[in-house]
N, C-alpha and C positions, 0 to 999 in steps of 0.2 A: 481673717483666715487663721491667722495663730491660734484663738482661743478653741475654733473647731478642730484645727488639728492636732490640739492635745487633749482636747475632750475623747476624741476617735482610737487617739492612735497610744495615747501613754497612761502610767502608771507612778505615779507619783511618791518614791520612798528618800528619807533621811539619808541613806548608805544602802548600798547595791550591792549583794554578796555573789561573787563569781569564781567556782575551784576553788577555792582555800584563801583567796582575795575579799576585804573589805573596799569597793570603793567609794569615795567622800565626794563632795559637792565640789569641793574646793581642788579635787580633780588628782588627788593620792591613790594610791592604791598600797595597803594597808596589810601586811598578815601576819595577825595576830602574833602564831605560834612563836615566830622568826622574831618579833617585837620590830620589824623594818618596815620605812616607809620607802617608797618608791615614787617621784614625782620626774619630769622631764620639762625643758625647756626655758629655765628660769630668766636667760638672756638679762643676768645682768649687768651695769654698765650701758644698757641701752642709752639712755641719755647721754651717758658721755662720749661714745661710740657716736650718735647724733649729733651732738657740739664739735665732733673733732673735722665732722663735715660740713659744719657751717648752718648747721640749725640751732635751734635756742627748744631745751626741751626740763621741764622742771624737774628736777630731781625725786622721782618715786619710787623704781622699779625694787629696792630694799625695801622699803617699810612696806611695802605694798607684799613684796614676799615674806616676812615676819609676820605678817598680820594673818597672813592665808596660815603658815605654819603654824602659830599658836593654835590656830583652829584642829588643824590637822593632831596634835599633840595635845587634845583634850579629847579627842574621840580612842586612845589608844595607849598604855604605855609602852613607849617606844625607845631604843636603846641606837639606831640604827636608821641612817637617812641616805636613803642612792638617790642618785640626783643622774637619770637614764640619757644624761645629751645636752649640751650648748647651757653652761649654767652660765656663760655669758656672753656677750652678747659678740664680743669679738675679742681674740686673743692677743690682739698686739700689748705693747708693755703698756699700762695706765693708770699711773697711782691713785684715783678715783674708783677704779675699778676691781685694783687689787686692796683697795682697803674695804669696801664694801662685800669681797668676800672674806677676808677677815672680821669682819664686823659678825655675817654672818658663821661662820664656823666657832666664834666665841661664844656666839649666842644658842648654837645650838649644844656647844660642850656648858655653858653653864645650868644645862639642863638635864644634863647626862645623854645628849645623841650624839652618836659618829658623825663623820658627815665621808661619802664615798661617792667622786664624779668618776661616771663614766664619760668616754669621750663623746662627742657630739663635732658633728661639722661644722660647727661657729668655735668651735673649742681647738682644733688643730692645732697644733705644738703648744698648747695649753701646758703649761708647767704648773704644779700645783703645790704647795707645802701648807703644814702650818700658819708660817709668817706669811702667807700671799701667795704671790705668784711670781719666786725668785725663777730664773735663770738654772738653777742645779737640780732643779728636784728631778724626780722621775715621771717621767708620761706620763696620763694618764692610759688604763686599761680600757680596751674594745669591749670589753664586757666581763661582766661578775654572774653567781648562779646566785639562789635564793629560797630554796625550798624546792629543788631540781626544775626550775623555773630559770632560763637565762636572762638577762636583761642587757637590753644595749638602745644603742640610740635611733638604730632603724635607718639611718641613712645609705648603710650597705645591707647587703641579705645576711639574714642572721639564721644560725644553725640549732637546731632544735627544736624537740617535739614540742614544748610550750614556750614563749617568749613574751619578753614586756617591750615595747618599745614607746618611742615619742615620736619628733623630727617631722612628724604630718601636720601637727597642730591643728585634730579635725574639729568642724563645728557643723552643727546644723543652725541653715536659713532660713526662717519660718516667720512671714506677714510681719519684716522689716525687723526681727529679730536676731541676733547671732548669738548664739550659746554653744560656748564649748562641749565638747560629748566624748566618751570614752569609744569604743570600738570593741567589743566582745566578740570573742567564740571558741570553738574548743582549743584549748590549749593556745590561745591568741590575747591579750592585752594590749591594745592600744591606746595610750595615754593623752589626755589633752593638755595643750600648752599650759604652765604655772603661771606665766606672764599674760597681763594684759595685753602686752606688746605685741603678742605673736599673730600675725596675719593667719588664716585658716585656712583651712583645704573643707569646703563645702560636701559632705558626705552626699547631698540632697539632689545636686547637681553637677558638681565639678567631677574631674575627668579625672578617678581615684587608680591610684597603684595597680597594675594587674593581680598582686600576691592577694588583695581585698577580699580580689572574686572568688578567690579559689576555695575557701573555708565560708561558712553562712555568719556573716557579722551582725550584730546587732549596734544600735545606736540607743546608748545611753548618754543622754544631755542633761547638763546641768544648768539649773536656775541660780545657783550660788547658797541654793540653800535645800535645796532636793534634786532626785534624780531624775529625770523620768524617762521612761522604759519606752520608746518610737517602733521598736522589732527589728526584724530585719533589715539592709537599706536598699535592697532589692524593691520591695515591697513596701516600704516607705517611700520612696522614689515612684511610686506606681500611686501611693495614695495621693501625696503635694502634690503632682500635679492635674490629678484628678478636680480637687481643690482649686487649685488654681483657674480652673476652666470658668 
């Protein structure tokens, strides 16, 4: 069923250009002018968030996000990294956790990027500095602009004619596959999760946001190495399980 349904229904490109947005495989959203990337959900610390409840999980969700960013940071030169919600995976204090996003903010300044969290609802009294994740710093912000583009994490209603968010972590299911997919339409970006980790909200089937309906979205899914273009998901919903029959 997969291979009919992408024969049928998609379009297969490197980066998918949407409004003034580059987006990547690797699930950025990219613009140029701004030299800013824009990703959501990184949920780092997953693992150790895991081990503190009594699972055994191997240490990856950093290298696993280094790996994707290099990526991201060959297609672009970029100055500027927002990170749209939950860059981990739970805020309580965890030196594990705060050294891994030290790790990361090192590694993105030894390359010349910002690094700029907005809050997310895995992040809640998220305190953020330089050195970690002391106790004094300041909040993090509900949201930043970007090119008159606001961005936030989506987990409240967000205000404005165009916005970026995450916090869905949507994917389309298709003949036992699940690939992450972006969410387009005018003036709407919706981001898929950074993290492997993130469970998904099934654009194809599951029981999505009322705000979805309200504007015509489109599903773009990624392979990890292209995009492909599904349409609408109105009408992609009408196609899968036409298929399916």
């Amino acid at each position: 069923m997969r291979d009919r349904a992408m024969s049928k229904s998609s379009t297969g490109t490197s980066v998918h250009l949407f409004e003034g947005w580059q987006l990547t495989p690797e699930g950025a959203a990219i613009h140029r002018g701004e030299r800013t990337a824009v990703i959501a959900d990184l949920h780092l610390g997953y693992e150790w968030a895991r081990g503190a409840a009594g699972d055994c999980v191997v240490a990856h969700s950093l290298d696993e996000t280094l790996a994707r960013l290099s990526l991201v940071l060959d297609r672009a030169v970029l100055a500027h990294l927002i990170v749209a919600g939950d860059l981990v995976e739970s805020p309580r204090p965890c030196p594990r956790t705060s050294a891994d996003v030290c790790q990361l903010r090192a590694w993105l300044a030894a390359r010349g990027v910002s690094l700029l969290v907005v809050e997310g609802n895995h992040d809640r009294g998220l305190l953020l500095s330089s050195r970690g994740i002391p106790r004094t710093a300041d909040p993090l912000p509900a949201t930043c602009a970007v090119a008159g583009w606001t961005i936030g994490h989506g987990h409240r209603p967000l205000t404005g004619t165009r916005t970026i968010s995450g916090h869905h972590h949507p994917v389309l299911r298709c003949g036992g596959t699940t690939a992450p997919c972006f969410l387009v339409g005018p003036g709407r970006i919706v981001l898929p999760a950074f993290s492997s980790n993130a469970a998904g909200c099934d654009v194809a089937s599951a029981s999505v946001p009322k705000d979805w309906c309200t504007i015509p979205l489109r599903c773009i899914a990624s392979t990890g190495c292209e995009l492909l273009d599904f349409g609408p998901i109105p009408a992609l919903r009408w196609r899968l399980r036409r298929l399916a029959r």
